[in-house]
Every structure is written in structure tokens, then in C-alpha cells.
N, C-alpha and C positions, 0 to 999 in steps of 0.2 A: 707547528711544523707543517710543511707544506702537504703530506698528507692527509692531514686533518681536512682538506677541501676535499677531497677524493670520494667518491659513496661507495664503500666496501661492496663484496661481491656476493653477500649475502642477503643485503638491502639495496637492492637495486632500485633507482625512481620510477616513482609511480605515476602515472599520468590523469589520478583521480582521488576523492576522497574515497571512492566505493569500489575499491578495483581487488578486492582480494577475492581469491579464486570461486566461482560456482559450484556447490557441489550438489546437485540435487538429483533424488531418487527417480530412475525411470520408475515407470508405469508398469511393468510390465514385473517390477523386481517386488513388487507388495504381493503376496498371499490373495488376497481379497482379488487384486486385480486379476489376476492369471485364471480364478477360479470362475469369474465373472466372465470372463473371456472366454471359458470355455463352452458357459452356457451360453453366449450370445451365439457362436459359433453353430452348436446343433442345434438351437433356434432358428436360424438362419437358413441352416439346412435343412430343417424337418421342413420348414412352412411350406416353403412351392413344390415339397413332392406332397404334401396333403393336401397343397389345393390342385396341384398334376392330377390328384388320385391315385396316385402309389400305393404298393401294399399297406393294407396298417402296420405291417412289422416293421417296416423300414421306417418311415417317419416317427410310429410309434416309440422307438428304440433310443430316438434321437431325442423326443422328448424327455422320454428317462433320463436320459444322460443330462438334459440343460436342467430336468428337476434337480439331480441329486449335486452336481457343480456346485451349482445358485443358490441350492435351498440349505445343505447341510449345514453352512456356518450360522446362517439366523436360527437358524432352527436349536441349534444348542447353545446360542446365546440366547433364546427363549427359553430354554429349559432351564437354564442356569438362573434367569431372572425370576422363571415362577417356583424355583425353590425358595427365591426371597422373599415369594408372596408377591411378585411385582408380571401384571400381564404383561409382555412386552409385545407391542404392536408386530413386530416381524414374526415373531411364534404365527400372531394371527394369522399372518399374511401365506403363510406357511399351511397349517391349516384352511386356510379358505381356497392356496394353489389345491391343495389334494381334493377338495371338495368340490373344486369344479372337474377335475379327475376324474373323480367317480362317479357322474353324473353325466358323463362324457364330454366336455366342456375343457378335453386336454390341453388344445392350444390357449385357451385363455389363462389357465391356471400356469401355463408355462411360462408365458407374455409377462405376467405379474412376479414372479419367479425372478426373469432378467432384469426386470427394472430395478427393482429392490436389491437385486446383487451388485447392479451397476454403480447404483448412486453408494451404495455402503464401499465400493470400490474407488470411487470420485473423493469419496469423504476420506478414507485412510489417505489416499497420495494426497488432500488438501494439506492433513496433518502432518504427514513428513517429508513436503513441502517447506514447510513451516519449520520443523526442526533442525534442516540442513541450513535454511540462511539463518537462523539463530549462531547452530556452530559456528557457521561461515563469517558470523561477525568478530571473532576473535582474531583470524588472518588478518585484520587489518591493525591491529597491534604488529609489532614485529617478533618472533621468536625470539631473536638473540639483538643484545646492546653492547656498547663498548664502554667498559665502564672503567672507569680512569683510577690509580691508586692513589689514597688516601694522600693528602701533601702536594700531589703533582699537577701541573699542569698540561698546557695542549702538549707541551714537549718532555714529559712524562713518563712514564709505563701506564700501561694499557693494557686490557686484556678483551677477549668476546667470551662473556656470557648468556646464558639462558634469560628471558626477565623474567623468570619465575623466581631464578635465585639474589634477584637484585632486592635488598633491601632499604627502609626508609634511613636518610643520610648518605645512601653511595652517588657515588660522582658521575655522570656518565657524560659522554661525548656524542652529541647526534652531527653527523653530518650535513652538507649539503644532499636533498634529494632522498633523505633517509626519512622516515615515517620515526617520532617518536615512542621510545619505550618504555615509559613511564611515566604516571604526574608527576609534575614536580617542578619546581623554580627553577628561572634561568641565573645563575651567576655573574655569570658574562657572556658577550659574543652578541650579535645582533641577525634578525633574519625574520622574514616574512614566513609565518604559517599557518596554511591553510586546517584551519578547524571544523569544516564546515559538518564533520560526519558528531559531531559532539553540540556547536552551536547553528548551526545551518547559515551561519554567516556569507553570502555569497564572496565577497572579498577576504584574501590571506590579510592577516593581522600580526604588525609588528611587533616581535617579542625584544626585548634588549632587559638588562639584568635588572633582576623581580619580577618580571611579568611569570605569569603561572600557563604554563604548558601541560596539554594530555595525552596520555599515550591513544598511539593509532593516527594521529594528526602529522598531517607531511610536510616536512620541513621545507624552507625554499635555498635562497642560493645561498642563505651563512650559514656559521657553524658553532653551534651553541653546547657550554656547559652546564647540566642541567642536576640541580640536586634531586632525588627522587624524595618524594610527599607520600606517597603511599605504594604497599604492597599491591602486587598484579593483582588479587582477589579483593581488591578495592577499588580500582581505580573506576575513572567513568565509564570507559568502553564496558568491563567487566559489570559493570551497575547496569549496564542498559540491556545486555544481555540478561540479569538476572530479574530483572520489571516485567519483559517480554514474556517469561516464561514463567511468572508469578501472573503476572495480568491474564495470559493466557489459561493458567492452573486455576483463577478464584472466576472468571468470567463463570456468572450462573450458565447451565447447561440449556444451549439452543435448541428449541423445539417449536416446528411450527406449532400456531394454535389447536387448530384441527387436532392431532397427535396428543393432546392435551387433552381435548376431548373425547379424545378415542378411546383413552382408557380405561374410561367410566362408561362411555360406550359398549366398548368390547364385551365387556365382565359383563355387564347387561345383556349384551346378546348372548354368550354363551349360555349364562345362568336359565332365560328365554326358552332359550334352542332347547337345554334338558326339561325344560318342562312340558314342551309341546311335544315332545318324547313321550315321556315317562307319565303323564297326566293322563293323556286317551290311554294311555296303554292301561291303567291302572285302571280304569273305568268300562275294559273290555274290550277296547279298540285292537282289532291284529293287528301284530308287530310289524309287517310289511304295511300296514296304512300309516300305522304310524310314526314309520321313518320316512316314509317318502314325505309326512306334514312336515317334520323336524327338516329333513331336509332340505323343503321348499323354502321353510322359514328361514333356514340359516343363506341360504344363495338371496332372499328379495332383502333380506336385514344384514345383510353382509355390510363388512365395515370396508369393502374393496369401493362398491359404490362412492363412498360416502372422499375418500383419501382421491380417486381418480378424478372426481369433484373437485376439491382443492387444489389439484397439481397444474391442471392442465393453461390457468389465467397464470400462475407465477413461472412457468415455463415457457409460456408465451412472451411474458414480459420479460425475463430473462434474454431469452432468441431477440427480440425487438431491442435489447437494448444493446445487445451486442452488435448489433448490426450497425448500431450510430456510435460503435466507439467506448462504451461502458462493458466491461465484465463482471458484473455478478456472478459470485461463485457457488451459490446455492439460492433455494428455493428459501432455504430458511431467514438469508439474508436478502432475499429480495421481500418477503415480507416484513422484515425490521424498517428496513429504508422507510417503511410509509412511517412506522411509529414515531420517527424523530421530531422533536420539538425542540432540540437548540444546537447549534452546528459552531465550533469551533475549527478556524482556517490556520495554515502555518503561514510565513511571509514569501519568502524564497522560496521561488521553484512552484510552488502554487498558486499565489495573486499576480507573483511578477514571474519574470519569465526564467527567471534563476540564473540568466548570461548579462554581466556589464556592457553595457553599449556608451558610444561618448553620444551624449547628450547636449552638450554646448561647448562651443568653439569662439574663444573669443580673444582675436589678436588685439593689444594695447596700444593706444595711441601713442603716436611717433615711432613705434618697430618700424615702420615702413614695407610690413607684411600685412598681406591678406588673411579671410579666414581659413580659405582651402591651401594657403602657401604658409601659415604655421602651421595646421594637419598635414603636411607632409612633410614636413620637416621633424615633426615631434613621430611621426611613424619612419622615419629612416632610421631616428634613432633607437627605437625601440622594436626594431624588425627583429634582433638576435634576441630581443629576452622573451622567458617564459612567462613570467607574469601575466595573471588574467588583463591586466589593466592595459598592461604593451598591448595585447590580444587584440581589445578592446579599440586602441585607437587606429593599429595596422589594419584592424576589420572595417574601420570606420573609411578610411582613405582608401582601401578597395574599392569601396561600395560606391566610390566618391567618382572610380576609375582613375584613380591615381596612380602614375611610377612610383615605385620605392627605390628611393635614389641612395648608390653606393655607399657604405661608411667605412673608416677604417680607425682604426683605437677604442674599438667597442669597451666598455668595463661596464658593470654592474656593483652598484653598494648597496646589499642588504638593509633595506627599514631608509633609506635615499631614493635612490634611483635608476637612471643609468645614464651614461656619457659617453658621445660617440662626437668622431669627427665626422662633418659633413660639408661637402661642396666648401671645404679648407674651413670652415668654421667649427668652433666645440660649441655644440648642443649639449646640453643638461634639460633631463625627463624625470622629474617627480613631486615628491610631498612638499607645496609653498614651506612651510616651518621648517623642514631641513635644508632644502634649497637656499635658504634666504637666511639661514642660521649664522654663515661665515661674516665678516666686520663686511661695513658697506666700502664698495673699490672707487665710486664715485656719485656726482648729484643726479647724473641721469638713473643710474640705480636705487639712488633712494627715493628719488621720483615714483620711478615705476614699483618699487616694492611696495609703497604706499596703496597703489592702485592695485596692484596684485590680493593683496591683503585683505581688501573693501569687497575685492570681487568672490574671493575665495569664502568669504564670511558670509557672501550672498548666495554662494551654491552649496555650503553646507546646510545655512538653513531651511535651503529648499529640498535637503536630502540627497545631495549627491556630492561627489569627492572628488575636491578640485586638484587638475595638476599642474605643473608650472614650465614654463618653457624658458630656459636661458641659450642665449646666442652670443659665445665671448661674455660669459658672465652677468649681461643686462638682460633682464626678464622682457622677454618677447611678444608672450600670453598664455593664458591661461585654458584649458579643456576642463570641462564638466564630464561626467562620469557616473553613470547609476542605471540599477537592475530596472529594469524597463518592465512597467503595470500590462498585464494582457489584457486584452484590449475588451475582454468579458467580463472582466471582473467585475467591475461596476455594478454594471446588471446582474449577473450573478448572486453579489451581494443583495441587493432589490427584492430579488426574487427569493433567495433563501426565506428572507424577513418577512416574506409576505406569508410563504408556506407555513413557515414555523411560529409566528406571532413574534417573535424577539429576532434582534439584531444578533449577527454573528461577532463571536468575541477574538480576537486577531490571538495568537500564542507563538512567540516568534523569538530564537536565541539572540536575533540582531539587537541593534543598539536603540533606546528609547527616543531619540530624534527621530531617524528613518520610519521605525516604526506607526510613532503617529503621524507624522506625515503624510506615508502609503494610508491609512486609516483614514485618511483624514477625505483622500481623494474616493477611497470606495464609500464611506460612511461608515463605517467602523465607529462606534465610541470606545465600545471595551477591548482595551489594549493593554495587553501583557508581555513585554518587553522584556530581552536578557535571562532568558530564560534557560535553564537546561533540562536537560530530558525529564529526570526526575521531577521537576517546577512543574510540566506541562500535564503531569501524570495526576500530579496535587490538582490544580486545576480543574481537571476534567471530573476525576470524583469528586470535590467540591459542589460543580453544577449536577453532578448525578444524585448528590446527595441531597439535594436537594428537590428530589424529585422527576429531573431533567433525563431526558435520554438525548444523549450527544452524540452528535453524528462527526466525526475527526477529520480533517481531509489534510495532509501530507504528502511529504515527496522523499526524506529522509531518514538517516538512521538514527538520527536524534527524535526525529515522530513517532518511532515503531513502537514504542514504550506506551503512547497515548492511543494510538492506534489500537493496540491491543487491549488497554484498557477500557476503552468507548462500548456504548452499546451499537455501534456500527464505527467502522472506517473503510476511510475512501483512501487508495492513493495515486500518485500522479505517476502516469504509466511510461513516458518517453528519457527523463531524467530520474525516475524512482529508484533509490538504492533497493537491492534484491530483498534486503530484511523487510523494508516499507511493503514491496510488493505483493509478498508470500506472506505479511501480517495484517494486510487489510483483509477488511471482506467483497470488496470489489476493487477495482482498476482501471479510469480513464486512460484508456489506450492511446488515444491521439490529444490528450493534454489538452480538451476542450472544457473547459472551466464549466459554462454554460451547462451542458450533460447533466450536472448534479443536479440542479431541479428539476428537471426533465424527468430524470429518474427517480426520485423521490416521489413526486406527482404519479408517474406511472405507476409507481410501488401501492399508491394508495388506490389509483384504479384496478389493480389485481387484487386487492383484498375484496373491493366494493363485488366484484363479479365473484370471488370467492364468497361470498354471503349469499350472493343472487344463488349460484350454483349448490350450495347445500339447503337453501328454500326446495329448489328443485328436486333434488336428491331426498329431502326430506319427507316431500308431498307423496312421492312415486311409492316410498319405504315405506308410509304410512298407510296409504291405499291397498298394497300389494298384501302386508302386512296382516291387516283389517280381514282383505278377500280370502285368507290363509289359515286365519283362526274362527271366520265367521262362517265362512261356507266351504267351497270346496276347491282350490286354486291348482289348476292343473297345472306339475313343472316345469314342463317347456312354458308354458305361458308365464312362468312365476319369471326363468331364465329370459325370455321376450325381454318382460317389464324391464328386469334390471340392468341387462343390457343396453335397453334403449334410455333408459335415463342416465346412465353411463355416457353413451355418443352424445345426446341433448347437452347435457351438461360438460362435454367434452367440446363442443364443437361449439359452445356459447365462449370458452376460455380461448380457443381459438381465436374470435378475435381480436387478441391484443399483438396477434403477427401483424398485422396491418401495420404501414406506415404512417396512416393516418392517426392510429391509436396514440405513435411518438409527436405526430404533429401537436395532439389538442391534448397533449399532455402541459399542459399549460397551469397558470398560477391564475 
């Protein structure tokens, strides 16, 4: 019935595969946050009236207040840990803030205080971040379907329900423009739909009856009956959702190395600390000598030293590579980036540029058209449609500076093409095999079909999707069509391989032609084709299992799944659906392919200075140490010492702010 073409008012079209709404937590709405802000705040304000010289009470006051903000939640998430028997670094951190307190050494224990509140505040919004585009991936299913009664058809009884209540064998009716509601077989009806959020397909793919359809995948301009294959709590969308936060729930818990260390450390120094207490004192030493040794001891073997050590090269590197375009979103993932040793790429949107472009143009002998006057004739007619591929040729005859000359009997057929009158002639714009499907109307069109066909066989094999051009029914020429290689990839690839010793392995939902092809031109061998989310996720722990730390680099909501599974991912920041973006551990912002080993490389030069900088840190701990139990190491000199291997070792991590550090970050 003629409303069946209509798209109800509840499904409205969508202009994307990733377009369901954002919902993501401010900053300011997390606990952690507001608490850390608070201390940043009277930190802010205590520092220039103590170094003004202002009363103690006033700055003094402000300190308390960024102590007790900052410190109270580690601090009883330390308490809570060592009832488990487990030191927890920030207990320490907590303890070492009071310790330089008491020693007078207020602003530095306060300084250490904010940091630590901050980054615990950075880390909660990373994670509900991350929980909101999870939710947020279900919006792309539609709430409610029209599901058609048992017997009927398009001219039938109907009803809108829920698809939660839709079950396996009901009938439903997706519209034109309507986002599907469930998996499930088409029946009948034909229509081009874009899957890309399931297969990252860059081109909609022809459904017509038996092809299998997924819910959240947006319908084009037909109107299809579609049997439902599975419950909502089965389907793919619903699967990729529940990988994401299963990948996310088994990933072992990230902890720089340092922190690793520190544990055994820690306990060490405490245990230390009471003994250079409790030993002189036992042997006769006053109790005032012998806290001020203990206390020396605990400020030169402090574990503050040893952590302000390690932060300061993967912060730098961080800052630097944020500057050229990468987001790293912690310290912890900028020191993974160096560990990786095999890097799995997706096709679309990340090697290539994820938009169709016409590629070749090529009018047939005897049309008595040119190649720029069959591109503009095949963009008149396909000026009213939406189809990437219209897009694609009307972008292409812009570009060309072309008029787009009037039509008038535009029509569009679903899994065809379209047909427009133009300058009094009927043009037909699409697929050679449906084009050419109808009986032949004379010699000069089986001429030219012949030729169309040779040609069309030659741009598929070379990975792109020929279209056909008829004029009055006799084929005019043909246009090539295909997702265009960034122009770094290549090198990219190159350079991956050189870093990591192994070739990267392609993981892509497209189709195995395209695939090795694109493969073929970066140098790809290991190529995994047609793949769906779940395939890519197999995959990736495969190579993990084998030993591998895989580094994932996606753009889609069908990568988020691998993405979270990886011992790093990357995703692609201009075209990245929100789940990809908020489930990687970093973000090419400006979609420069190149960056990745840049950054990689870097990652490995902030580890190399993180080793240089706890040699340093070690030497100073070791000396000062020594001076402390062997003779007689006066306080302030013990605080001197450690402060200044503190800056030393600060201002060596330092510099990897330089531009030059990204320059000769090289392979």
C-alpha cells in the first residue's frame, strides 16, 4: 500500500550509520572530579599568597582544605586495601603527602596530593566515558518495529511495537529510511542497506529476498518484509555491546611498571622506616634522634621520588604527541604503545579513506560522448539521489567544475538505480547486471553490452564497482568507483613492520576481493576478510594467544569489540564512531595514519628515559640512604638531596616536549 514507502514518525532517517544520540557524562558530574577540583582550587590559591608571604594561617588553611578534598578518598581506598593485606600505592602517597607536612615541606605534600586526585579523577570520567557510548550503542537499533500480522501482507494489518517484544518468526515491515529492527531474512521487497555499523562495509549492499539483514542497519529507498532470526538479546548490535564490556571486564588490570614495583618497594621502605626507628631507639638512642633518623630515612627513600621519576618522560610524550594530532589517554597507555609487537589494521575508514570517490570514467566507443560529457550526464541524473555512490559521481563532476544540468522524471529502483530525463534524453545510472538484465532492443546494444561487460570485469577485478550509463536504452559508459587508499598507508605499513618485526594483518568486514587487493597495494599478506565483530575479536586473541601484544587500529562500531579486546587500541578520530572513540586507548585526531609509528617509537623512547630516570633516582636514594644509616645526614640536606633528584630527573623527562623528540622519533 502506498504508505508502506512513507518512514513513520517514530523512525525518522538517519543521515549515518553512527548517529544515535551522545550521551556522555560531564566532568564535573563524577565525585572524584568535583573533589579534585576542589583541591586544585586551594592549591591554586594557597601557592602565590606563600610565596606573597601571607600569613601562615591563610595559605596554611588552604592547604588543609586541598589535603583533606584530595586525600580522603585514596586514603580509604588504602585502608580498605591494606585490610586485604594489599599496600595500595596511594595510601602511600597519602602518607608521604603528611610526611612532608610535618617536616614542613607543606606545599610539596599538597602538590603530590592534587596530582594523584587528578589523574584518579581523569581515570573515573575515562570509564564513564566509556559506559555511556556502550549504552549509546543500542540507540542505533530502533525502539519500536512494525510488525505485520501473521497471513498479511504490505496491505495487511499492522501494528508498532516494542522490539524487545518481537519475537523469532514475526513478520515485520521496515520502511524506506527506517534503521532495521531486528535480524532476520528479507521475504520480499528489494533496497539497498547500509551495514557499515555491523560490517564496516563502506558501500550500502543489496538486500532482495533471502539475503540476511541486522538490526540498527539503515534501510535505503525500498521497503522490505523481513522475518525476524533472533531475539533483541541476541542480535549482533546486542553481541557487540556485550564483547565490549566483557573485553573490557577480563582486560588484565593496567598498571604502569614502576607501580608494579612499587609495591615491593613500598613495604620495603616502610618495614626500613620502623626499623631505623625502633633499632637505635632499642640500643639507647633518644627518641627525638631517633625520629628525626626515621624521618630522614622515610623523606630520602620515599617512593614519591622514585613515581615523579617515571611520570614526568610519559607525560611529556603524551603533551608531544598530542600536539601532532594523537591522543593518548593515559600514562599507562602510553607506555603499552612501546610493548606492541603485532598490529592488526581494519580496511575502511582506516587504510582508505572511508568515502567512495569515482575512480575511472570511461565513455564507449561510438557513444559519441566524451569522458567529462558522460560524467555529467550520469551526475544530472543522479543529483536527487542519496546514495553514497550518486554522491560520489555528483562530487566527482564538481570537482571537475561542472553544471549539473536540469532533469525532470527522476525515479529511483532500489538494488537498480536511477532514471532521470535529461536535455530530452532517458538516462539510466547503475548496477551493469541489472541494467542490462532486460532482453537486448537492438545490435548496437548488444555491441555495446558486450563492451560494458569486458570493462565492468576489469574494474572489479581491480577492486572497484562499476556503473553503467544508458542513453535511450544503449549503454553509453561505464564509471569506476572505489574507497580511495590514504595516501600514508603504504608507508605506514612499512614502518609498522619494521618497528614490530612482523607484517600487519588486514581484519576487515568487506568482501575478499577488495580486500586483498587494498592488501595487496600496502603489502599486507595476512588478510582476513568478511568478517564480523565477533571474527575480529577471535582473531586478535588468537595472535594474543599466542604470545603477541596487538596493537588494533579502527574507526567503527564493529572494531570496538577488538579494540577493547587488544593490549592497546587505536582509533581513527575524524570519522570514528563515539563507541570506537571512548573504547580505544588513544585517538588520531586528524586521521594521519602515519602518527602511529611515530607514536609507538616515542612510547619506546619514554620508557628508555624512564629506566635512565630511575638509575638516577636510584643512585641519589642509594647515597642519601647510605649517608643516613652510616653517619649522620642532616634533614634539610636529606630534603635538598631528594628534591633535587626529583627536578634532575624531572627536567631529564622533560625533554621529550621538544619537537624534535617527534621529529627523530623514527623507525
Amino acid at each position: 500500500m502506498p504508505t508502506a514507502l512513507l518512514p513513520r514518525s517514530d523512525q525518522r532517517p538517519s543521515t549515518g550509520p553512527a548517529s544515535a544520540p551522545r550521551r556522555r557524562t560531564r566532568l564535573l558530574a563524577l565525585t572524584e572530579a568535583r573533589w579534585a577540583a576542589t583541591a586544585t582550587a586551594a592549591f591554586l590559591v594557597a601557592l602565590p599568597l606563600q610565596l606573597a608571604g601571607a600569613a601562615s594561617w591563610t595559605w596554611g588553611a588552604l592547604y588543609a582544605v586541598a589535603y583533606v578534598a584530595g586525600g580522603w578518598e585514596p586514603a580509604l581506598a588504602g585502608l580498605s586495601a591494606l585490610r586485604e593485606k594489599t599496600l595500595d600505592v596511594d595510601l602511600l602517597m597519602i602518607v608521604a603527602a603528611i610526611g612532608a607536612a610535618s617536616i614542613g615541606q607543606v606545599m610539596d605534600g599538597a602538590l603530590l596530593i592534587v596530582i594523584f586526585a587528578t589523574s584518579g579523577a581523569l581515570e573515573a570520567l575515562a570509564t564513564a566515558r566509556t559506559a555511556d557510548s556502550v549504552r549509546g550503542l543500542l540507540d542505533l537499533a530502533p525502539t519500536t518495529a512494525t510488525r505485520l500480522a501473521e497471513g498479511d501482507g504490505d496491505g495487511g494489518g499492522e501494528e508498532t511495537v516494542d522490539t524487545a517484544e518481537l519475537r523469532v518468526g514475526d513478520i515485520v515491515l521496515v520502511r524506506p529510511g527506517e534503521r532495521v529492527g531486528a535480524d532476520g531474512e528479507v521475504l520480499d521487497g528489494s533496497s539497498d542497506v547500509d551495514q557499515a555499523t555491523i560490517t564496516g562495509e563502506p558501500l550500502p549492499v543489496a538486500k532482495e529476498a533471502g539475503a540476511e539483514v541486522f538490526a540498527g542497519t539503515l534501510n535505503g529507498a525500498g521497503a522490505l518484509r523481513v522475518r525476524v532470526g533472533r531475539d533483541a538479546a541476541d542480535s549482533v548490535i546486542a553481541r557487540i555491546v556485550a564483547m565490549v564490556e566483557e573485553a573490557s571486564r577480563t582486560k588484565a588490570p593496567t598498571q604502569l611498571f614502576i607501580e608494579k614495583v612499587e609495591q615491593r618497594y613500598s613495604l620495603g621502605m616502610v618495614v626500613a622506616t620502623l626499623a631505623v626507628f625502633t633499632v637505635p631507639l632499642a640500643l639507647g638512642d633518644d627518641l627525638t634522634g631517633a625520629l628525626l633518623r626515621a624521618m630522614t630515612f622515610m623523606i630520602v627513600a620515599s617512593p614519591c621520588a622514585v613515581v615523579l621519576a617515571t611520570m614526568p618522560p610519559l607525560l611529556s610524550a603524551i603533551a608531544n604527541a598530542g600536539r601532532h594530532g594523537v591522543l593518548v589517554k593515559s600514562a599507562v597507555v602510553m607506555e603499552r604503545l612501546g610493548q606492541v609487537d603485532a598490529v592488526a589494521l581494519d580496511k575502511t575508514g582506516t587504510l582508505t579513506e572511508g568515502t567512495p570517490r569515482v575512480t575511472a570514467v570511461h565513455a564507449l566507443p561510438g557513444s559519441g560522448l566524451s569522458d567529462d560529457t558522460l560524467l555529467a550526464l550520469a551526475a544530472a541524473a543522479e543529483h536527487r539521489s542519496e546514495h553514497p555512490l550518486a554522491r560520489a559521481v555528483v562530487g566527482a563532476a564538481r570537482a571537475r567544475g561542472m553544471d549539473i544540468a536540469p532533469v525532470t522524471d527522476f525515479a529511483s529502483a532500489p538494488g537498480v538505480g536511477v532514471s532521470a530525463t535529461v536535455g530530452g534524453a532517458t538516462v539510466e545510472v547503475g548496477a551493469p547486471a541489472r541494467l542490462l538484465g532486460t532482453p537486448p532492443g537492438s545490435e548496437a546494444r548488444d555491441t555495446a553490452s558486450a563492451d560494458v561487460l569486458a570493462y565492468a570485469q576489469q574494474l572489479g577485478d581491480g577492486g572497484q564497482t562499476a556503473v553503467l550509463v544508458l542513453r535511450d536504452g544503449i549503454p553509453v559508459g561505464v564509471l569506476g568507483i572505489a574507497d580511495r587508499l590514504r595516501p600514508d598507508a603504504a608507508a605506514t605499513v612499512t614502518a609498522l613492520e619494521s618497528l614490530t618485526g612482523r607484517a600487519p594483518m588486514l581484519l576487515t568486514g568487506d568482501n575478499a576481493q577488495a580486500a586483498v587487493r587494498l592488501a595487496t597495494e600496502v603489502g599486507i599478506d595476512d588478510v582476513r576478510a568478511g568478517l564480523l565483530p565477533q571474527d575480529k575479536v577471535a582473531a586478535v586473541r588468537e595472535a594474543e594467544g599466542a604470545g603477541r601484544r596487538v596493537l588494533v587500529i579502527g574507526d567503527g562500531v564493529n572494531d570496538a569489540p577488538a579494540l577493547a579486546a587488544a593490549h592497546t587500541g587505536i582509533a581513527m578520530g575524524r570519522a570514528g564512531s563515539d563507541l570506537a572513540l571512548e573504547t580505544a586507548d588513544a585517538v588520531i585526531v586528524r586521521d594521519e595514519l602515519a602518527t602511529v609509528p611515530k607514536v609507538i617509537a616515542l612510547s619506546r623512547r619514554a620508557r628508555g628515559l624512564v629506566v635512565q630516570n630511575l638509575v638516577i633516582a636510584g643512585a641519589f636514594i642509594a647515597v642519601l640512604v647510605t649517608w643516613d644509616l652510616v653517619g649522620s645526614l642532616p634533614l634539610p640536606l636529606g630534603v635538598l638531596g631528594h628534591e633535587g633528584s626529583t627536578v634532575i630527573v624531572g627536567l631529564n623527562g622533560l625533554r621529550l616536549l621538544r619537537d624534535a623528540a617527534w621529529r627523530d622519533a623514527g623507525v
